[in-house]
N, CA, C and O atoms as CSV, one atom per row, in Angstrom:
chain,resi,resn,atom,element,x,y,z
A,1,UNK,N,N,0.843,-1.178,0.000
A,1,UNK,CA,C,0.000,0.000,0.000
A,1,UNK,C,C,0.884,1.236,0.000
A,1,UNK,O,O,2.069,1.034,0.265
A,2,UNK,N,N,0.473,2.578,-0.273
A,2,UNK,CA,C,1.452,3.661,-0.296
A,2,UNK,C,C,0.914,3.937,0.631
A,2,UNK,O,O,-0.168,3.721,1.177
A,3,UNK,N,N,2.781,5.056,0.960
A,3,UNK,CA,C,3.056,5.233,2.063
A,3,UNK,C,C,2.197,6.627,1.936
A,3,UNK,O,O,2.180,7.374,0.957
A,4,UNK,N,N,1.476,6.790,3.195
A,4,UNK,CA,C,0.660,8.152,3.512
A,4,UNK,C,C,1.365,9.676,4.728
A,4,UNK,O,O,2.125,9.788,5.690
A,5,UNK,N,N,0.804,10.246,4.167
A,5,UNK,CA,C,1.404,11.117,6.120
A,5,UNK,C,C,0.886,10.558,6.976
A,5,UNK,O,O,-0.081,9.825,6.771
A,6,UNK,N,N,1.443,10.779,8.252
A,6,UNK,CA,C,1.164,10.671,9.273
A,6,UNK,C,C,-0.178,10.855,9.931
A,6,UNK,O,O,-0.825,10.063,10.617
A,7,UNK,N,N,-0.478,12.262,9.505
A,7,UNK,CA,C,-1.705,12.876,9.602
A,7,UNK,C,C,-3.131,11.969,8.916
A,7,UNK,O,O,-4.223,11.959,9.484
A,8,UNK,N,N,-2.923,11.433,7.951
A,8,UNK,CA,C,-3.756,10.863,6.958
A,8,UNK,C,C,-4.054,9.094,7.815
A,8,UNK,O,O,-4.936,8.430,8.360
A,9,UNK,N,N,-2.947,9.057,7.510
A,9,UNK,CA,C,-2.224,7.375,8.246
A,9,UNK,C,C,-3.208,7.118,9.581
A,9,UNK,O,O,-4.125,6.310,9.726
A,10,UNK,N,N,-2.529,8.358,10.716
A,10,UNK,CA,C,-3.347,7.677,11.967
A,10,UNK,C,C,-5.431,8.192,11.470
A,10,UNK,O,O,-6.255,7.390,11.911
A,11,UNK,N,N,-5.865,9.122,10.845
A,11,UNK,CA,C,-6.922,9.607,10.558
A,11,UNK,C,C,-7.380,8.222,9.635
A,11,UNK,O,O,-8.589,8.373,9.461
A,12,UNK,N,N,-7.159,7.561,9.290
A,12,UNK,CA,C,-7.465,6.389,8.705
A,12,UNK,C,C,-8.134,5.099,9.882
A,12,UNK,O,O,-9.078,4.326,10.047
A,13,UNK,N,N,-7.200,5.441,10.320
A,13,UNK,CA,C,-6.832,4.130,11.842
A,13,UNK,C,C,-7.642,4.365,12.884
A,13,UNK,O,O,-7.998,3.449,13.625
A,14,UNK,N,N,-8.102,5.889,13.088
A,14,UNK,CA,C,-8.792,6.091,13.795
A,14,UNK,C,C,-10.375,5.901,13.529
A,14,UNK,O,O,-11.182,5.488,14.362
A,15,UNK,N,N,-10.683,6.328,12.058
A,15,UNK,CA,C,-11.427,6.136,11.297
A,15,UNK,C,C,-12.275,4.509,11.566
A,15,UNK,O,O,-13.442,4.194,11.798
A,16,UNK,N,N,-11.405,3.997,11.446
A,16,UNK,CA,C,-11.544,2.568,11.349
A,16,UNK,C,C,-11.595,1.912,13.229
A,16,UNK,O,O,-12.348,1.108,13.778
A,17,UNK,N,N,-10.789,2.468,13.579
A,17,UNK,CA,C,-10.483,1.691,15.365
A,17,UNK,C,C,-11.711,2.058,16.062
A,17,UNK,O,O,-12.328,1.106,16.541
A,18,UNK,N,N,-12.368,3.604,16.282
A,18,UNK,CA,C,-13.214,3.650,17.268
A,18,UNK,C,C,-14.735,3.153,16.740
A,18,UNK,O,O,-15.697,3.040,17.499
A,19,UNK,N,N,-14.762,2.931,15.566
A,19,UNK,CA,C,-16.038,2.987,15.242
A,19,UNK,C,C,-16.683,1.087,15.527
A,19,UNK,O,O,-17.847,0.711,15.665
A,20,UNK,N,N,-15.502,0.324,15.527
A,20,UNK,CA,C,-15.232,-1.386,15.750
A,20,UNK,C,C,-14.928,-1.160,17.092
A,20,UNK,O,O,-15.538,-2.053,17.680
A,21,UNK,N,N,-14.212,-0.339,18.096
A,21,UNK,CA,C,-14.608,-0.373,19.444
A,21,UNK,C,C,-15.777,-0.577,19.757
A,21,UNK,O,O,-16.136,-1.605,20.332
A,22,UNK,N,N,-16.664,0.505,19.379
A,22,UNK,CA,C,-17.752,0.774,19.686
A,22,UNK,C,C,-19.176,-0.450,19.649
A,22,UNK,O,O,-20.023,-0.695,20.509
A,23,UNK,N,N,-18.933,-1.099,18.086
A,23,UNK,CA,C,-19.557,-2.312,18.280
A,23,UNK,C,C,-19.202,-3.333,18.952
A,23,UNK,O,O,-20.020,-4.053,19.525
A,24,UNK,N,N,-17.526,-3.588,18.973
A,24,UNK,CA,C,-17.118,-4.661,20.093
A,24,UNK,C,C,-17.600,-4.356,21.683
A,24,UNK,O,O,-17.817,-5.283,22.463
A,25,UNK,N,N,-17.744,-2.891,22.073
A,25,UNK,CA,C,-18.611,-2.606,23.279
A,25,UNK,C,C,-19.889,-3.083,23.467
A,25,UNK,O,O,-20.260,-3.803,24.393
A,26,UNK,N,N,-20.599,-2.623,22.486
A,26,UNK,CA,C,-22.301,-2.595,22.627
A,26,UNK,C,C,-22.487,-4.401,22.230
A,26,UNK,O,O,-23.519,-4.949,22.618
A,27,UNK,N,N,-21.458,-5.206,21.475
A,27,UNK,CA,C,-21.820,-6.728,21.397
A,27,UNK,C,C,-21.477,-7.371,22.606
A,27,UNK,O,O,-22.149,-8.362,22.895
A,28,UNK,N,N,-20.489,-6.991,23.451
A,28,UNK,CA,C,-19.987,-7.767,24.838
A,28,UNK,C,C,-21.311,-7.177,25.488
A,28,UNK,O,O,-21.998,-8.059,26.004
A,29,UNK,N,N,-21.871,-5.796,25.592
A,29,UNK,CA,C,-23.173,-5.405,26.711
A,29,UNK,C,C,-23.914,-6.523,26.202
A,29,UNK,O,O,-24.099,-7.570,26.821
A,30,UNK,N,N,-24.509,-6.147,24.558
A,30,UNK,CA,C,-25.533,-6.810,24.582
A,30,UNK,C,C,-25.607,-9.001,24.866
A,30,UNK,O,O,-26.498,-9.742,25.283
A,31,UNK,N,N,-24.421,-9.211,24.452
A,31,UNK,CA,C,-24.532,-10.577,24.386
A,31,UNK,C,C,-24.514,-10.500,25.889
A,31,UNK,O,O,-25.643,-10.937,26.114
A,32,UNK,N,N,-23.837,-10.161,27.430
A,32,UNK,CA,C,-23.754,-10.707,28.775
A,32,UNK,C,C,-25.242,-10.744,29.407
A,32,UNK,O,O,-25.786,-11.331,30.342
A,33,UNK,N,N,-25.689,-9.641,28.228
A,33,UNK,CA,C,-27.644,-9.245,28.767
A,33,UNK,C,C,-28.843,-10.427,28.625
A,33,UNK,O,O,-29.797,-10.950,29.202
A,34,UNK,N,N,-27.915,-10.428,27.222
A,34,UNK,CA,C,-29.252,-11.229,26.517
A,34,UNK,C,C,-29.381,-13.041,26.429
A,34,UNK,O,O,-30.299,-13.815,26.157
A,35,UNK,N,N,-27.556,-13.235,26.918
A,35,UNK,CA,C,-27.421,-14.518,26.387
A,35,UNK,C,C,-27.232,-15.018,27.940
A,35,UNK,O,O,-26.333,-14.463,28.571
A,36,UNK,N,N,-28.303,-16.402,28.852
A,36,UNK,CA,C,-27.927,-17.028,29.740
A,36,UNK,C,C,-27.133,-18.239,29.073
A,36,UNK,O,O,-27.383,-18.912,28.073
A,37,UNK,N,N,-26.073,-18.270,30.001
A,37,UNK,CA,C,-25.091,-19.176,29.692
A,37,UNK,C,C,-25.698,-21.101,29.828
A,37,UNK,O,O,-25.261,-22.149,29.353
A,38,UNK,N,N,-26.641,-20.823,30.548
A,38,UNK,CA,C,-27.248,-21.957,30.869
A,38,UNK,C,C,-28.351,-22.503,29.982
A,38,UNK,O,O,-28.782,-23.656,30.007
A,39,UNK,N,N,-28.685,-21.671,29.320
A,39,UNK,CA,C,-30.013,-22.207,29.054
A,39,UNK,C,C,-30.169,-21.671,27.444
A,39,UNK,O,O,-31.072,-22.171,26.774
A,40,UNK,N,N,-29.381,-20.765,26.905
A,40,UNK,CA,C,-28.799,-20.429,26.003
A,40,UNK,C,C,-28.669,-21.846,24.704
A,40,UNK,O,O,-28.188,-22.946,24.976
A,41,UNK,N,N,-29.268,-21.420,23.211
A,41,UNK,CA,C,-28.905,-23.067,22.771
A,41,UNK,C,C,-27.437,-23.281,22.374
A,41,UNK,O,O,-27.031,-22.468,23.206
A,42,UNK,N,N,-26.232,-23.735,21.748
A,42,UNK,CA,C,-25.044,-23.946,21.241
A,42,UNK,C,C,-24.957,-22.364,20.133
A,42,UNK,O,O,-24.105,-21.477,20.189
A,43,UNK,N,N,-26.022,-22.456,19.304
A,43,UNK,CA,C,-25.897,-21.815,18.368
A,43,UNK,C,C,-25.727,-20.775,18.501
A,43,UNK,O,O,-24.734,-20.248,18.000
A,44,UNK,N,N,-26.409,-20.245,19.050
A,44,UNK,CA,C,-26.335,-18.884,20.051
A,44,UNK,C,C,-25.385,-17.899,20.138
A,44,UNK,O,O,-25.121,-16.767,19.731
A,45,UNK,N,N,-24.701,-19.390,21.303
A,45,UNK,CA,C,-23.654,-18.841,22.008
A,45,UNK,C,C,-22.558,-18.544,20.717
A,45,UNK,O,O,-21.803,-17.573,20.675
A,46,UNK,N,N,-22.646,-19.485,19.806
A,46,UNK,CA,C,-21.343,-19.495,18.772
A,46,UNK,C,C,-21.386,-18.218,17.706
A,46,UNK,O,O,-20.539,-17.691,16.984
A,47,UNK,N,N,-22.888,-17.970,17.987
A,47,UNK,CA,C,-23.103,-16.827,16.700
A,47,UNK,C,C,-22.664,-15.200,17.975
A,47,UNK,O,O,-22.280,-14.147,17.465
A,48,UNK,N,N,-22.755,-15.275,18.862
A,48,UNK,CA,C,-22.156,-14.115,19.650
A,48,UNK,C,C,-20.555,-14.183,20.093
A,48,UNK,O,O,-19.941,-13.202,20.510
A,49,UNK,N,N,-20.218,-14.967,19.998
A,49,UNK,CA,C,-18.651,-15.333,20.321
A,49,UNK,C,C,-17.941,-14.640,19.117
A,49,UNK,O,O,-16.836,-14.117,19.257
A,50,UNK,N,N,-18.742,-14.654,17.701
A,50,UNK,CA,C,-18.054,-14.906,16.557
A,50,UNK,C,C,-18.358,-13.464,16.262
A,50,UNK,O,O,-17.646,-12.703,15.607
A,51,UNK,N,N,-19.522,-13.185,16.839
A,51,UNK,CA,C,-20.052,-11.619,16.981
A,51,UNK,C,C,-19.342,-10.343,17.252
A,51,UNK,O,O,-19.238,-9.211,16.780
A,52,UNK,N,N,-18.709,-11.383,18.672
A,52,UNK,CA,C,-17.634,-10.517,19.505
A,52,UNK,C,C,-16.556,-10.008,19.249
A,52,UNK,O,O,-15.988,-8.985,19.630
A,53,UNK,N,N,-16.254,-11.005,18.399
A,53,UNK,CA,C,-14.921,-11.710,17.808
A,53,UNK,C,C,-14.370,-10.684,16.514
A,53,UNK,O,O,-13.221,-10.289,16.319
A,54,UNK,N,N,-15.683,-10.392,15.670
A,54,UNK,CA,C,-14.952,-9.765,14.343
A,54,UNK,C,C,-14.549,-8.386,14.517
A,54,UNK,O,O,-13.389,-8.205,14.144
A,55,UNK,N,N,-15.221,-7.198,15.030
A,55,UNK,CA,C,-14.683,-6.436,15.738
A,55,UNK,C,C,-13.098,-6.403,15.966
A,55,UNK,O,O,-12.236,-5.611,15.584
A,56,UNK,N,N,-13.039,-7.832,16.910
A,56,UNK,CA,C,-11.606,-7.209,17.164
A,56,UNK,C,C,-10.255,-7.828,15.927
A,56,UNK,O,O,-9.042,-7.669,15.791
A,57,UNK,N,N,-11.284,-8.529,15.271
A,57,UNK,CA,C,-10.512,-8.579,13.719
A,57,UNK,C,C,-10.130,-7.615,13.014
A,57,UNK,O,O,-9.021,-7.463,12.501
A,58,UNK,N,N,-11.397,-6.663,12.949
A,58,UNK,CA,C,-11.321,-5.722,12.301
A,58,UNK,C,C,-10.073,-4.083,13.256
A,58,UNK,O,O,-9.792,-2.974,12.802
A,59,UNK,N,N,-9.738,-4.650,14.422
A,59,UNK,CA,C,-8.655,-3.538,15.093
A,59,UNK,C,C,-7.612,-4.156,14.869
A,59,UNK,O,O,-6.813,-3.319,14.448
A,60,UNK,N,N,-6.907,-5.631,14.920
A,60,UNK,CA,C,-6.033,-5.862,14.025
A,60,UNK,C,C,-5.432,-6.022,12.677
A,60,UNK,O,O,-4.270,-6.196,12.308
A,61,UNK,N,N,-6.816,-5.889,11.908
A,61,UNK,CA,C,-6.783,-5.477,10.661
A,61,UNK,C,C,-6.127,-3.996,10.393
A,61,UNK,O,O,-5.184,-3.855,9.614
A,62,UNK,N,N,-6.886,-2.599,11.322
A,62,UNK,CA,C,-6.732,-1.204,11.500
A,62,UNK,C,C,-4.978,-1.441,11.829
A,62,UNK,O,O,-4.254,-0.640,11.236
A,63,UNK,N,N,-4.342,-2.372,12.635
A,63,UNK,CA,C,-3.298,-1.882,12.959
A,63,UNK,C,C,-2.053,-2.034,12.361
A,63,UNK,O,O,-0.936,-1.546,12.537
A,64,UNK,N,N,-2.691,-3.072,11.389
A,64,UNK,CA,C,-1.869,-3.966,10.080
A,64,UNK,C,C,-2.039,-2.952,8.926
A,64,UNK,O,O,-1.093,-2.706,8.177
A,65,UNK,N,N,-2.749,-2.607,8.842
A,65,UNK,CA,C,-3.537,-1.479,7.760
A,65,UNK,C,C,-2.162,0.101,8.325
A,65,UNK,O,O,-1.301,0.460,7.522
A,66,UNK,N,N,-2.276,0.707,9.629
A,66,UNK,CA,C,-1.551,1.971,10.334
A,66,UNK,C,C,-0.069,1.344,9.461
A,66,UNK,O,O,0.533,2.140,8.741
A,67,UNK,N,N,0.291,0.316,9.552
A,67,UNK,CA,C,2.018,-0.275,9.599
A,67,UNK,C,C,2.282,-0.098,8.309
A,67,UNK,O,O,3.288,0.449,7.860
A,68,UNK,N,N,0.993,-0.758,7.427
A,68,UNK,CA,C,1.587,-0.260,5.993
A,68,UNK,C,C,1.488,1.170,5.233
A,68,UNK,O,O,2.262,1.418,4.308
A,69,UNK,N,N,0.736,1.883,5.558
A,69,UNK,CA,C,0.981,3.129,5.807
A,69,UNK,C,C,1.727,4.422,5.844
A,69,UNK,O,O,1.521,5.491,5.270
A,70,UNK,N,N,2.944,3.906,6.940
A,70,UNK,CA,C,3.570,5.190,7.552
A,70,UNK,C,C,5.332,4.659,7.475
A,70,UNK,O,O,5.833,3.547,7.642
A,71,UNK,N,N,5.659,5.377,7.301
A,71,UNK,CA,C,7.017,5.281,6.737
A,71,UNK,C,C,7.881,4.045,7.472
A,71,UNK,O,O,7.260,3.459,8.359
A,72,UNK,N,N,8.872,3.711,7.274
A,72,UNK,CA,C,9.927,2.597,7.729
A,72,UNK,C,C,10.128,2.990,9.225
A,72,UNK,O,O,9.520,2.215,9.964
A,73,UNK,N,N,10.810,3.977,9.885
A,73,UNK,CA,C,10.503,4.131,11.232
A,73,UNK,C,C,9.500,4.081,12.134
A,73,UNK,O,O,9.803,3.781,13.289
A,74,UNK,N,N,8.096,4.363,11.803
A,74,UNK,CA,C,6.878,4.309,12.408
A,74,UNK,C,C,6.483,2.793,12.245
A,74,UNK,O,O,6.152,2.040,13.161
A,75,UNK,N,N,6.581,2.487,10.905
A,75,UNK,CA,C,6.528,0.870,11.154
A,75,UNK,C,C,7.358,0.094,11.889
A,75,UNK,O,O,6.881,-0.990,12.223
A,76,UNK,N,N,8.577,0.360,12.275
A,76,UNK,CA,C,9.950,-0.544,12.663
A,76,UNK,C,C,9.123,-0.625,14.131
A,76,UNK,O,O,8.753,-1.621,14.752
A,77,UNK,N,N,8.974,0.819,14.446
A,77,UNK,CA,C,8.206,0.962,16.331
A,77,UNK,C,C,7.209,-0.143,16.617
A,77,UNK,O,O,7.206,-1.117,17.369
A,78,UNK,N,N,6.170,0.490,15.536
A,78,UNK,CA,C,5.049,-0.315,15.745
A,78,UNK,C,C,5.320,-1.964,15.686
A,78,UNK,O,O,5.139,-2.557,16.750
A,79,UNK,N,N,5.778,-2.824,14.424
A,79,UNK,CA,C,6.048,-3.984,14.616
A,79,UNK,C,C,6.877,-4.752,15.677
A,79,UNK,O,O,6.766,-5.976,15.736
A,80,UNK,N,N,7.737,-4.055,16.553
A,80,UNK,CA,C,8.510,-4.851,17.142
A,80,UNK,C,C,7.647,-4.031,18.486
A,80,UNK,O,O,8.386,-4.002,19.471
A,81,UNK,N,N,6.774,-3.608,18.656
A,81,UNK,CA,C,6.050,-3.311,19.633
A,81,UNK,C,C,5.248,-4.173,19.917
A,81,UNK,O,O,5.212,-4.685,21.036
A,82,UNK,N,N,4.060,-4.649,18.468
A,82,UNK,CA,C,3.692,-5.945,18.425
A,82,UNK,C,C,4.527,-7.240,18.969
A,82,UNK,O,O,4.023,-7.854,19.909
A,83,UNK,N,N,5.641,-7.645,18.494
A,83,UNK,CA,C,6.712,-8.451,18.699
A,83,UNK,C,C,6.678,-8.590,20.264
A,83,UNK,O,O,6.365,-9.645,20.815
A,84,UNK,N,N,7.058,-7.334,21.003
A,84,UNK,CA,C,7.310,-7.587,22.419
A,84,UNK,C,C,6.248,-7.934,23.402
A,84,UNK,O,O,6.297,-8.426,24.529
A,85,UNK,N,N,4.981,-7.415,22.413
A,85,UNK,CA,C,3.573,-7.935,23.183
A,85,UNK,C,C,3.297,-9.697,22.694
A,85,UNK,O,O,2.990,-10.525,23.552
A,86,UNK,N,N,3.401,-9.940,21.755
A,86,UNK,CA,C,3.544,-11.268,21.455
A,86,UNK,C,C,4.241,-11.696,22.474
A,86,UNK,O,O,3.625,-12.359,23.310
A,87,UNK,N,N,5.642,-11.451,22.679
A,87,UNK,CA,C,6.811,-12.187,23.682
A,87,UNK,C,C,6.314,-12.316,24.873
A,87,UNK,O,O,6.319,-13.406,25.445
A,88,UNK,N,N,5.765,-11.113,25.463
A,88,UNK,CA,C,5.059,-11.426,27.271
A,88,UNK,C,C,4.109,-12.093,27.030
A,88,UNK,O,O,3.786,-12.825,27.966
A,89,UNK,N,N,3.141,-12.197,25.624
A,89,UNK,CA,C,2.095,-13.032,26.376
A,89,UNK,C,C,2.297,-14.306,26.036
A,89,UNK,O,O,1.921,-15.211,26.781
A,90,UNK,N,N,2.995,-14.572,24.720
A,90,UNK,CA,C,3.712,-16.010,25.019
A,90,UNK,C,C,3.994,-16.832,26.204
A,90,UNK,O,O,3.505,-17.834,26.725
A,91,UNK,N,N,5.384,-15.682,26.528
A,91,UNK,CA,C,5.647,-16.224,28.229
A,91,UNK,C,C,4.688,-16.482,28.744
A,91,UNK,O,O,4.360,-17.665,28.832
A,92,UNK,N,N,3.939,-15.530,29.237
A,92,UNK,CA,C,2.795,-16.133,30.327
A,92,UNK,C,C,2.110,-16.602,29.855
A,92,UNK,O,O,1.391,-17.024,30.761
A,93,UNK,N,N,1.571,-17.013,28.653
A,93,UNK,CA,C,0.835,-18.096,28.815
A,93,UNK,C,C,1.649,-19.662,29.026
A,93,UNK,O,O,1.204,-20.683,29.550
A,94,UNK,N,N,2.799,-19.442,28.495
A,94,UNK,CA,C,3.902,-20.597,28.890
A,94,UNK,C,C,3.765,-20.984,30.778
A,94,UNK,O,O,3.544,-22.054,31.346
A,95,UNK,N,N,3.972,-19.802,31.245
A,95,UNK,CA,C,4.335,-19.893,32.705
A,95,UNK,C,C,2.636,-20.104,33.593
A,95,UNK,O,O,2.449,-20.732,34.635
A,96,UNK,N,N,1.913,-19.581,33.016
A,96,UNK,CA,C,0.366,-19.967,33.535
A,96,UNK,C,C,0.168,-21.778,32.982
A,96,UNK,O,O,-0.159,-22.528,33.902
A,97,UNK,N,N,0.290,-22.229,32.035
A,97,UNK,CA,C,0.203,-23.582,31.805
A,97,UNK,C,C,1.057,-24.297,32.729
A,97,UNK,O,O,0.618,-25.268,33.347
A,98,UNK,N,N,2.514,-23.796,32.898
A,98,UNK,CA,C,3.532,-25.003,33.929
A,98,UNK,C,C,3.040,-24.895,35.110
A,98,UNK,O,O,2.988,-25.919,35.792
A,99,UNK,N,N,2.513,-23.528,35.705
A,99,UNK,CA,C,1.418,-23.366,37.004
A,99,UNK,C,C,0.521,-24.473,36.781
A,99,UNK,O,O,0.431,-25.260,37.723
A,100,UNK,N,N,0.057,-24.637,36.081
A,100,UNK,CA,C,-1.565,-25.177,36.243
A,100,UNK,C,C,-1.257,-26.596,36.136
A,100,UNK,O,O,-1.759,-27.321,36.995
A,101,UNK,N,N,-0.466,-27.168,35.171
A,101,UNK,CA,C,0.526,-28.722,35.197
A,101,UNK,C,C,0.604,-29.333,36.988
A,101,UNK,O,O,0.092,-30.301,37.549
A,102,UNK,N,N,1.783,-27.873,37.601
A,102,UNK,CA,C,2.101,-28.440,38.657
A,102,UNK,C,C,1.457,-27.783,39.718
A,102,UNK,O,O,1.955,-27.261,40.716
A,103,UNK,N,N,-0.159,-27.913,39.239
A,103,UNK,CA,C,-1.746,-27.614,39.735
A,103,UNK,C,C,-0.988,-26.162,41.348
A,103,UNK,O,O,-1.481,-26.098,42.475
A,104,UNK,N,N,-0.190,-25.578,41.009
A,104,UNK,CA,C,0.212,-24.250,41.842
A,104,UNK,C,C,-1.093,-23.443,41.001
A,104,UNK,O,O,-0.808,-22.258,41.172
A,105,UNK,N,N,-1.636,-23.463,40.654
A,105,UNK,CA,C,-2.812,-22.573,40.356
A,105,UNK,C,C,-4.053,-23.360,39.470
A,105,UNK,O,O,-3.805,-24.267,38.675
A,106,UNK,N,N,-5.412,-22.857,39.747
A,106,UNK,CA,C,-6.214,-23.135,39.183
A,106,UNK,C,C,-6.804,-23.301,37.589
A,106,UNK,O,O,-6.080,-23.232,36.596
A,107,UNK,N,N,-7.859,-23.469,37.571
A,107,UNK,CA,C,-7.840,-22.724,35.831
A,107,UNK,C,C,-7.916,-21.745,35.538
A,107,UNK,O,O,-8.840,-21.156,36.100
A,108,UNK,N,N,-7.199,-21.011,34.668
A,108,UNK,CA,C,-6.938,-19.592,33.806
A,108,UNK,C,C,-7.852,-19.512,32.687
A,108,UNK,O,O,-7.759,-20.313,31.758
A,109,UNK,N,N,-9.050,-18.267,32.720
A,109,UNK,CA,C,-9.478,-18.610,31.416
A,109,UNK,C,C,-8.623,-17.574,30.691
A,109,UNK,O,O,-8.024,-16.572,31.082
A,110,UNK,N,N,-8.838,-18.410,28.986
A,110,UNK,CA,C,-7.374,-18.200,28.323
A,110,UNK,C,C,-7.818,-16.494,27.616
A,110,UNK,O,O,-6.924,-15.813,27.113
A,111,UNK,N,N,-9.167,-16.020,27.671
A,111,UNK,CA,C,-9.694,-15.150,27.279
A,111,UNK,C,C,-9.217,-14.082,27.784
A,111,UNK,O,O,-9.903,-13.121,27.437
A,112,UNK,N,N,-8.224,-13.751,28.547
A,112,UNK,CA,C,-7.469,-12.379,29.222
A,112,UNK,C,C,-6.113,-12.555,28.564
A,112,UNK,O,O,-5.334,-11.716,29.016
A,113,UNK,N,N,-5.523,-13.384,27.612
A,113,UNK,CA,C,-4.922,-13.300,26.940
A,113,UNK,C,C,-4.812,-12.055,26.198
A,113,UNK,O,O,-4.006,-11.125,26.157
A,114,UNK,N,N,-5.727,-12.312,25.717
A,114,UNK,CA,C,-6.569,-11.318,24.559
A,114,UNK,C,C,-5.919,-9.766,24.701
A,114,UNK,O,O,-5.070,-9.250,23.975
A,115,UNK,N,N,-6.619,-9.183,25.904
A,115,UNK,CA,C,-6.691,-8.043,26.350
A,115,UNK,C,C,-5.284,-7.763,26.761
A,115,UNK,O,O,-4.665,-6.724,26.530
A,116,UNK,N,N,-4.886,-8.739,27.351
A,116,UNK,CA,C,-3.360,-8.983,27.727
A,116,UNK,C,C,-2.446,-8.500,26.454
A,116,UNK,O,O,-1.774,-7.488,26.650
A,117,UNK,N,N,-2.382,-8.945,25.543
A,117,UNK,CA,C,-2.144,-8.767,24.730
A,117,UNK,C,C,-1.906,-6.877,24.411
A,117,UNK,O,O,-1.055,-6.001,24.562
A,118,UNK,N,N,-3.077,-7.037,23.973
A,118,UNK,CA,C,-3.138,-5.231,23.630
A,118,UNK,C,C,-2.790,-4.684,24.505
A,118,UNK,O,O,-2.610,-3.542,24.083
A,119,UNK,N,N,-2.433,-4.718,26.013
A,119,UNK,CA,C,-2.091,-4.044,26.853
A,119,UNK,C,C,-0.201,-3.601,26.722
A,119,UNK,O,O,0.428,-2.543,26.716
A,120,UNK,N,N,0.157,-5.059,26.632
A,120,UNK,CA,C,1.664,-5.365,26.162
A,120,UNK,C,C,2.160,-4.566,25.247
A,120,UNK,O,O,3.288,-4.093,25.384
A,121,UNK,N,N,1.245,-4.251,23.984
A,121,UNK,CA,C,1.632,-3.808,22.597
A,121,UNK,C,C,1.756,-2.437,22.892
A,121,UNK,O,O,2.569,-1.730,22.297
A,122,UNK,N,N,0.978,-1.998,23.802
A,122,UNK,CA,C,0.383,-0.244,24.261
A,122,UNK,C,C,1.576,0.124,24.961
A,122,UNK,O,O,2.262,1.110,24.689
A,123,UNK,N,N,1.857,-0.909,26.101
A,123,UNK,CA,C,3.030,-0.468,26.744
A,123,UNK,C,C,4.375,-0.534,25.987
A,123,UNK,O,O,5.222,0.357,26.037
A,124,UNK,N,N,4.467,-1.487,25.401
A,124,UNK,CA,C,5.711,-1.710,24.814
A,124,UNK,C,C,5.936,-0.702,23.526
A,124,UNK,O,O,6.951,-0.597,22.837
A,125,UNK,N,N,4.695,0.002,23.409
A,125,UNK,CA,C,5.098,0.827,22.269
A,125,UNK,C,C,4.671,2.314,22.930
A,125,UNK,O,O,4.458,3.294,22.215
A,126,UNK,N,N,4.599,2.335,24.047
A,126,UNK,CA,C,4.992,3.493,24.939
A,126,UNK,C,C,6.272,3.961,25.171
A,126,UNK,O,O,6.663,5.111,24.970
A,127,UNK,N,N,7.094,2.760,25.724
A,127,UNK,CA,C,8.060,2.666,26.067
A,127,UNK,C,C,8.989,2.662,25.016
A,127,UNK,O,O,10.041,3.266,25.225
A,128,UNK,N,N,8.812,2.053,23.816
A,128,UNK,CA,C,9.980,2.244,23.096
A,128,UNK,C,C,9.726,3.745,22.241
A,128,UNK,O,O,10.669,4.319,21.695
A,129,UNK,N,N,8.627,4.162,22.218
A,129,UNK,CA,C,8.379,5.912,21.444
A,129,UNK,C,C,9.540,6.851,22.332
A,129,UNK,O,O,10.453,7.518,21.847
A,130,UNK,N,N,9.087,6.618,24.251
A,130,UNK,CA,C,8.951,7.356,25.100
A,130,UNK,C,C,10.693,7.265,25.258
A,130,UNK,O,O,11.596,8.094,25.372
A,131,UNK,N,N,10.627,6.198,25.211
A,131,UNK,CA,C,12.468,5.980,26.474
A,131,UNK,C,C,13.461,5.268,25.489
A,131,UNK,O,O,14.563,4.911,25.904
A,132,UNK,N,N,13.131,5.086,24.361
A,132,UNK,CA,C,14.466,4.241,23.516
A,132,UNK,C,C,14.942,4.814,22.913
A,132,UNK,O,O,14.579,5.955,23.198
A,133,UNK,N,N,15.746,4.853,21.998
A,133,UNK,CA,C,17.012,5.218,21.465
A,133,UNK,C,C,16.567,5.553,20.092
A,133,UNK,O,O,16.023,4.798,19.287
A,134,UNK,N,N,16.865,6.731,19.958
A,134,UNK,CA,C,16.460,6.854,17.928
A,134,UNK,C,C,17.625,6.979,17.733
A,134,UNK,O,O,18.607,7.068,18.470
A,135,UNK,N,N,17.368,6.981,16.021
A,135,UNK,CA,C,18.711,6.940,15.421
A,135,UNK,C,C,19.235,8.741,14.944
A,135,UNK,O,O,20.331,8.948,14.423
């Protein structure tokens, strides 16, 4: 894809990010409202999971979309920002499974991964904007 300004680039991303927040919000309200977990049929549940789900397809799509975008430095940040959020949650999910093996902890649901995730990427690309080394 060509490379855009900056200005254009994140106005794209933003374009695209809050408006798939917004339904990934109102589908987690509405599915915890509407859907009992109990009594709920299979189908249901699978058609709101998947509900939930594209949304946040569509913000890793937005962030894959920002990378190709914006010049070789803004991408270098961003991808190995990704990278380092990948790496922690790897680990822990590595180190939450050998917990749970040698039953030192219960079950983990694997669904805070997720969020885990984006949290990692946020920080790690805080930190390398904020405190690392340019060239």
């Amino acid at each position: 894809m060509a490379q855009l300004g900056f200005r254009t680039a994140n106005r794209r991303y933003n374009f695209l990010f809050w408006p798939l927040m917004i339904v990934y919000v109102a589908f987690i309200m509405g599915t915890t409202m509407l859907v009992d977990e109990e009594t709920a049929p299979l189908w249901l549940k699978v058609a709101c999971a998947v509900g939930v789900t594209v949304p946040l397809i569509g913000v890793l799509y937005a962030m894959r979309r920002l990378t190709d975008e914006t010049d070789e430095y803004t991408r270098m940040n961003h991808m190995k920002a990704m990278r380092d959020g990948g790496l922690i949650i790897a680990g822990a999910a590595f180190l939450i499974g050998f917990l749970q093996i040698f039953e030192a902890i219960g079950d983990f649901p694997v669904f805070w991964l997720g969020p885990a995730y984006f949290i990692a990427y946020g920080l790690s690309h805080l930190v390398r904007c904020n405190f690392g080394r340019t060239v």
